[in-house]
Kinemage of the C-alpha trace (Angstrom):
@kinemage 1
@onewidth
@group {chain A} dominant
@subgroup {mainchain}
@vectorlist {calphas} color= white
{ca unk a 1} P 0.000 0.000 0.000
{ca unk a 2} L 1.397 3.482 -1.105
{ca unk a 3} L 1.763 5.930 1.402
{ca unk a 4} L 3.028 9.725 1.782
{ca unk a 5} L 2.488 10.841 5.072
{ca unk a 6} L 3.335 14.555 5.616
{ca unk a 7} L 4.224 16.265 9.184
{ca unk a 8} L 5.863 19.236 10.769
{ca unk a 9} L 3.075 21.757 9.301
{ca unk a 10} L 1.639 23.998 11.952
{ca unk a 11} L 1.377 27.867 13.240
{ca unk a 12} L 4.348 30.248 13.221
{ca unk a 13} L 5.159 33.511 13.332
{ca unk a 14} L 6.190 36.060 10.306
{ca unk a 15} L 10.189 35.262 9.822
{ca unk a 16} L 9.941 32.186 11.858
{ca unk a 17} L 10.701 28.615 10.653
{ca unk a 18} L 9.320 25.069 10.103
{ca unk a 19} L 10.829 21.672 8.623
{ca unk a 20} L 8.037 19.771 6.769
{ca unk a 21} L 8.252 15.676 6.057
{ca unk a 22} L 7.140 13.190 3.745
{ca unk a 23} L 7.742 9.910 4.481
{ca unk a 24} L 7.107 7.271 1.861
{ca unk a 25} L 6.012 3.817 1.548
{ca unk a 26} L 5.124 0.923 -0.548
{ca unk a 27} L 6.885 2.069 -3.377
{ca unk a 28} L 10.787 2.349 -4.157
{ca unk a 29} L 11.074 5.661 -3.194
{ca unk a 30} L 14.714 6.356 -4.854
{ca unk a 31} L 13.264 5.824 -8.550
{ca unk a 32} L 10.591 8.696 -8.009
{ca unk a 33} L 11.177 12.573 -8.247
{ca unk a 34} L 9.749 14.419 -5.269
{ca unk a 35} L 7.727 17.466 -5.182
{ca unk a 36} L 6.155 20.115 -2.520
{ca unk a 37} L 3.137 21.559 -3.480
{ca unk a 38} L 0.571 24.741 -1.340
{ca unk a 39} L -2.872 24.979 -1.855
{ca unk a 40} L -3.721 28.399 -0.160
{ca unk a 41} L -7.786 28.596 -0.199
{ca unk a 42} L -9.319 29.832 -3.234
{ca unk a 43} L -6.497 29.303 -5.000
{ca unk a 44} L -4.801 26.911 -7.681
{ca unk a 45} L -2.538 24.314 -6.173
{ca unk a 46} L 1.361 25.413 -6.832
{ca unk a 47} L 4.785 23.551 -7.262
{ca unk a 48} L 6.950 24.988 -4.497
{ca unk a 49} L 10.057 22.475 -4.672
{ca unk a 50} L 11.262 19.428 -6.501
{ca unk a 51} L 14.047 17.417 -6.052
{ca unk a 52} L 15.068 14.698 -8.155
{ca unk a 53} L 15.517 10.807 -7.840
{ca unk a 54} L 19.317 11.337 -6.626
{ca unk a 55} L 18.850 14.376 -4.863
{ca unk a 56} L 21.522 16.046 -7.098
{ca unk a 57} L 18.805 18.295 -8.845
{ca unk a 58} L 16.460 20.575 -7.432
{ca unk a 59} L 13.836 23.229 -8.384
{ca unk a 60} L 11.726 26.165 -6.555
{ca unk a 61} L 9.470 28.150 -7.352
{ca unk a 62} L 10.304 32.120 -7.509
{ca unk a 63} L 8.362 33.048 -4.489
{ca unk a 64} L 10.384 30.716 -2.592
{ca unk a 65} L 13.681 30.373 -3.883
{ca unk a 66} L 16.753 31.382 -1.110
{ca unk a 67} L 13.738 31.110 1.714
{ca unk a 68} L 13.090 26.961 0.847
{ca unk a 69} L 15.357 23.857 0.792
{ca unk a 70} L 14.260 20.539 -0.176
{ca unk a 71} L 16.604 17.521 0.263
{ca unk a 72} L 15.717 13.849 0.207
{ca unk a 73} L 17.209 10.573 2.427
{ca unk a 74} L 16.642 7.684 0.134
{ca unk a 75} L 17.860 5.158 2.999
{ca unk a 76} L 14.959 6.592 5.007
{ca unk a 77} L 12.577 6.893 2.421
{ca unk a 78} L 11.685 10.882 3.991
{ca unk a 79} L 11.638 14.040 1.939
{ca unk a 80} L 12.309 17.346 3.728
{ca unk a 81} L 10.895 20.962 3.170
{ca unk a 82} L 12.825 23.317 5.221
{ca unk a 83} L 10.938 26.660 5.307
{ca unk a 84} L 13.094 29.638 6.387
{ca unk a 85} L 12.174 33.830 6.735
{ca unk a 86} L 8.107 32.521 6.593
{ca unk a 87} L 5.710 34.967 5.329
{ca unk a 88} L 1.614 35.182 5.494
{ca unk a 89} L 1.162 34.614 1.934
{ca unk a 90} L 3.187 30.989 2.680
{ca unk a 91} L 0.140 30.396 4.901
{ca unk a 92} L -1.192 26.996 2.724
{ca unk a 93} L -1.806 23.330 2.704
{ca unk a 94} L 1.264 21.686 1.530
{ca unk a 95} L 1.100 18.578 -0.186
{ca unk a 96} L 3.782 15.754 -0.647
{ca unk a 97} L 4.049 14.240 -4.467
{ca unk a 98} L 6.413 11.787 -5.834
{ca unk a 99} L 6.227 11.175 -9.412
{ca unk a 100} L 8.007 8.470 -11.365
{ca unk a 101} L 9.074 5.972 -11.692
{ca unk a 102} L 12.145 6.963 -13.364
{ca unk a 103} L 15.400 4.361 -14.813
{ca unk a 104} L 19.179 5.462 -14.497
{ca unk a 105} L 21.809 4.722 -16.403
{ca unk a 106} L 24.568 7.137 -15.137
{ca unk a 107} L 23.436 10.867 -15.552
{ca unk a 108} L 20.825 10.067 -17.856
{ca unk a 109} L 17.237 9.357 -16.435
{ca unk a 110} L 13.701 8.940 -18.288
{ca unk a 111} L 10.448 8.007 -17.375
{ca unk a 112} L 8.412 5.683 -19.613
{ca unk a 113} L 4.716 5.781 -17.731
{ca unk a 114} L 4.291 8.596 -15.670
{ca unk a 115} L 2.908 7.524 -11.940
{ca unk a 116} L 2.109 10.159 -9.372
{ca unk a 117} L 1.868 9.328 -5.839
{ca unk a 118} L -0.070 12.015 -3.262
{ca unk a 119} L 0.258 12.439 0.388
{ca unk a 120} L -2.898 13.759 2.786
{ca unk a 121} L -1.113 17.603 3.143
{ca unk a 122} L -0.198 19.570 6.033
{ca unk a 123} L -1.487 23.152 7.379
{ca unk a 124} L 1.252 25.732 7.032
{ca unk a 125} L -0.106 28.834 9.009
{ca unk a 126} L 2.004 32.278 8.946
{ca unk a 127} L 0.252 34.886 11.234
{ca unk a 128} L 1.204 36.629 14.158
């Protein structure tokens, strides 16, 4: 049974900081990108920050670049969001994604049949 089963989300001041996690299961976790992605309410769900299968390659999105890191442990299976200098308009549900599964041969990697795998979110609140 797949699972992606985020935690860390919660209340926090303007500037303050949070660590989100993923942690995956029932699936082999080191052939799938990851991906964080905020729902804020009435809005459009949103790519925040990928990271690819080998955790060599990573993305963010411009609202959050040099505030967010993302970094992966493939011998744990866990994903990490690390959310620095939080603002209000962070204030979202954030959802854990892996998507895959991708095959390696050196630095090349391609995915034949695209699978996407979704975890339950977290509440990110930013408010003093």
């Amino acid at each position: 049974q797949v699972q992606l089963v985020e935690s860390g989300g919660g209340l926090v001041q303007p500037g303050g900081a949070l660590r989100l996690s993923c942690a995956a299961s029932g699936f082999t976790f080191s052939r799938y990108a990851m991906k964080w992605y905020r729902q804020a309410p009435g809005e459009e769900r949103e790519l925040v920050a990928g990271v690819a299968v080998a955790g060599g390659t990573t993305e963010y999105s411009d609202s959050v670049k040099g505030r967010f890191t993302i970094f992966r442990d493939n011998d744990k299976n866990i994903v990490f969001l690390q959310m620095n200098s939080l603002k209000p308009e962070d204030t979202a549900v954030y959802y854990c994604n892996a998507v895959g599964p991708f095959t390696c041969s050196g630095n090349a990697c391609y995915m034949a049949d695209r699978i996407d795998y979704w975890g339950q979110g977290t509440q990110v609140t930013v408010s003093s």
